[in-house]
Backbone as a printed PyTorch tensor [residue, N CA C, xyz], in Angstrom:
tensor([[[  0.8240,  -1.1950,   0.0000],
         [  0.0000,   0.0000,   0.0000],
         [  0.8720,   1.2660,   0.0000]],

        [[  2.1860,   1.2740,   0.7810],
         [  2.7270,   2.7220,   0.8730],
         [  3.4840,   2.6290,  -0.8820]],

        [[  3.9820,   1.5620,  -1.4090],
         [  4.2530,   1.5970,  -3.0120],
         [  3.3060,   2.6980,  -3.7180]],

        [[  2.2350,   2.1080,  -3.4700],
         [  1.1370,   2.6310,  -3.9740],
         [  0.7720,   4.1830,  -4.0910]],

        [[  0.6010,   4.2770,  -2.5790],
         [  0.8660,   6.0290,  -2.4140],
         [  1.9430,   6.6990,  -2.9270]],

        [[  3.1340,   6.1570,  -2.7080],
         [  4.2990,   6.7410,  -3.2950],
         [  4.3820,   7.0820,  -4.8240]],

        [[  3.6910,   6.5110,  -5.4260],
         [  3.9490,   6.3290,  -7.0430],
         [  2.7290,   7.1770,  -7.2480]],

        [[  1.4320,   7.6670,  -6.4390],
         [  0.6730,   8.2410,  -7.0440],
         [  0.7750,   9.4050,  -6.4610]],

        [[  1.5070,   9.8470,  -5.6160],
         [  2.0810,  11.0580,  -4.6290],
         [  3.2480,  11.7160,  -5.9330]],

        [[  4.5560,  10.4610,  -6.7850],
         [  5.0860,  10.6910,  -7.3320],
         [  4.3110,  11.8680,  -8.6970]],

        [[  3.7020,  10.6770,  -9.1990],
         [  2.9140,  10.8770, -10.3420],
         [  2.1540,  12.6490, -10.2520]],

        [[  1.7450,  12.8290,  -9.2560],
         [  0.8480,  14.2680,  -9.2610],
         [  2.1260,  15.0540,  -8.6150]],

        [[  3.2710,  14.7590,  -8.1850],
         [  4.1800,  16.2260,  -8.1690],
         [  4.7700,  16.1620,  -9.4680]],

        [[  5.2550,  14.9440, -10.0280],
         [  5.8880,  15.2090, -11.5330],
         [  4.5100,  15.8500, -12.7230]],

        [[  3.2790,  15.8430, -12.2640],
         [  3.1150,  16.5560, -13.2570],
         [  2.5270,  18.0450, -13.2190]],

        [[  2.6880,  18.8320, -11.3810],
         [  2.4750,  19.5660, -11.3060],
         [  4.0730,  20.0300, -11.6520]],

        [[  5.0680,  19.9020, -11.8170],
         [  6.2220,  20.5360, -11.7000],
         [  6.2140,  20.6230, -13.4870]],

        [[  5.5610,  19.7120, -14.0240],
         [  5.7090,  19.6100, -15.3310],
         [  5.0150,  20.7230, -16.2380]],

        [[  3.6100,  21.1590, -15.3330],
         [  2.6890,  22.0960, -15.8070],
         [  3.0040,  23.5010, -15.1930]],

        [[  3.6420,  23.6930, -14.3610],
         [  4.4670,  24.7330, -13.9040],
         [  5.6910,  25.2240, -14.5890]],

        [[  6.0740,  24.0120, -15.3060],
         [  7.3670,  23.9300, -16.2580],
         [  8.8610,  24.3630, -15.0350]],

        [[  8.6340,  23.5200, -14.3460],
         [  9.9360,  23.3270, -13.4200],
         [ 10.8360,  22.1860, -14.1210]],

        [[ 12.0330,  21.7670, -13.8220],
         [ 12.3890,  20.5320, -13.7140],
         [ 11.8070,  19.2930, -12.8120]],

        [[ 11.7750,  18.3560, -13.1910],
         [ 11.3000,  17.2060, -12.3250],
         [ 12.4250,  16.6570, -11.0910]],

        [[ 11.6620,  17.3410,  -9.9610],
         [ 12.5450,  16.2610,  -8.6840],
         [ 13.4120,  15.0060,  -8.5310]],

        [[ 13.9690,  14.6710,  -9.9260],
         [ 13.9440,  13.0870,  -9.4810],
         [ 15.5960,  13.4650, -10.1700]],

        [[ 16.0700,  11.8780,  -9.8460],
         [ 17.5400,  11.4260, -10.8310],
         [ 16.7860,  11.5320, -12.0400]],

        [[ 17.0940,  12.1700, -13.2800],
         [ 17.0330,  11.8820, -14.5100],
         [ 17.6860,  10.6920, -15.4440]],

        [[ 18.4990,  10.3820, -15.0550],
         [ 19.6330,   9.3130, -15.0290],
         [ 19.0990,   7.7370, -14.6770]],

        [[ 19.6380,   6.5660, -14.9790],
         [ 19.7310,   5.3500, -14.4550],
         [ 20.6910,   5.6390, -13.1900]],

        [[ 22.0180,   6.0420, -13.6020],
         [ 22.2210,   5.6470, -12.3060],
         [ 21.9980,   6.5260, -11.1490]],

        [[ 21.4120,   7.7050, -10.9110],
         [ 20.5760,   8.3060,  -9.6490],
         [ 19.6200,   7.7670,  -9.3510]],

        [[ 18.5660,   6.7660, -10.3190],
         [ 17.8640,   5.7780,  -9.7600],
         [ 18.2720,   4.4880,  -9.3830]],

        [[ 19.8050,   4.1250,  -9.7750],
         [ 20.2320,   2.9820,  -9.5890],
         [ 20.7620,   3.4500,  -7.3910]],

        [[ 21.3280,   4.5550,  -7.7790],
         [ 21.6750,   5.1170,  -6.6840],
         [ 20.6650,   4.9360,  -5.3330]],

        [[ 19.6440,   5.3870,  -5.7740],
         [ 18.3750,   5.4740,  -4.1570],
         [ 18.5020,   4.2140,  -3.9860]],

        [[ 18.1960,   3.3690,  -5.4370],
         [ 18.0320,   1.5790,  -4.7670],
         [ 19.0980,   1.0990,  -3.7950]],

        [[ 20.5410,   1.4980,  -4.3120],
         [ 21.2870,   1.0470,  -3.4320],
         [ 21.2490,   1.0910,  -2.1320]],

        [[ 21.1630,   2.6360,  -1.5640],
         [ 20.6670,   3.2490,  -0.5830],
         [ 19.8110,   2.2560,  -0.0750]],

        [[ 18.6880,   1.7720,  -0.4700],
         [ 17.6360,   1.6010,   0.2260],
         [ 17.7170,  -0.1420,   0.7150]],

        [[ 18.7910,  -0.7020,   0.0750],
         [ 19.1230,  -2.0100,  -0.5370],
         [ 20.0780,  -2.1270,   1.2660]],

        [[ 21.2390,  -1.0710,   0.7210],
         [ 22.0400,  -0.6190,   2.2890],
         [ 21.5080,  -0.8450,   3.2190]],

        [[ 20.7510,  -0.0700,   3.7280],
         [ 19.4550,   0.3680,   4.9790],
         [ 19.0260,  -1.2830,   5.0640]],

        [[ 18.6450,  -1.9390,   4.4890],
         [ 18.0540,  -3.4380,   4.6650],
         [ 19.1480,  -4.0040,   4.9020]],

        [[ 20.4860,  -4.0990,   4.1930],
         [ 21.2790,  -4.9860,   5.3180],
         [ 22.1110,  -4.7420,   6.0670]],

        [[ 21.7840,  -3.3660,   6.5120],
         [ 22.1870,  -3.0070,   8.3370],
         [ 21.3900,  -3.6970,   8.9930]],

        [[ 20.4890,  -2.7830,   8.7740],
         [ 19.4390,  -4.0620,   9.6530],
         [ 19.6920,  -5.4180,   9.5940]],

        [[ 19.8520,  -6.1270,   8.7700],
         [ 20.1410,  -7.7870,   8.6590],
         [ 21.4550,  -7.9370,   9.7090]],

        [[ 22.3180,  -7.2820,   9.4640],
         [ 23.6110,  -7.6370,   9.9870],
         [ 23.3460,  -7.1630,  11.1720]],

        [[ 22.9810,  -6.0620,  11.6440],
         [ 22.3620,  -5.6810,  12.8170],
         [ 22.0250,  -6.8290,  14.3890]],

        [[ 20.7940,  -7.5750,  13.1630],
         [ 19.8950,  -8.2030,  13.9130],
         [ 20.9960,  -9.6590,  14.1300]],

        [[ 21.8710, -10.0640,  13.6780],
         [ 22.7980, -10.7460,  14.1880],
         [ 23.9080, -10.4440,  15.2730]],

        [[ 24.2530,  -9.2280,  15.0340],
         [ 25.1790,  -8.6870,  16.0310],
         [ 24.5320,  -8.8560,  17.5340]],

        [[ 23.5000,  -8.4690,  18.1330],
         [ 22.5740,  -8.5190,  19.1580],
         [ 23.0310,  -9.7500,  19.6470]]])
């Protein structure tokens, strides 16, 4: 469900920025989107390694 919101939260700022004629918030790029994944990929195995250290 938060996928969900996120992509339709996405969807209506990229196209108010679009009808405003701003640039779009985001990586334009693969790899600035390859980038967050990593990030977010990271964050999951702290936690993993984390939850062993304990």
């Amino acid at each position: 469900m938060d996928a969900l919101l996120a992509t339709i939260a996405g969807i209506i700022v990229g196209a108010i920025f679009t009808l405003i004629k701003l640039p779009i918030p985001a990586p334009p790029y693969l790899p600035g989107v390859m980038g967050v994944v990593g990030v977010y990929l990271g964050g999951h195995m702290g936690n993993y390694v984390m939850t062993f250290l304990r």
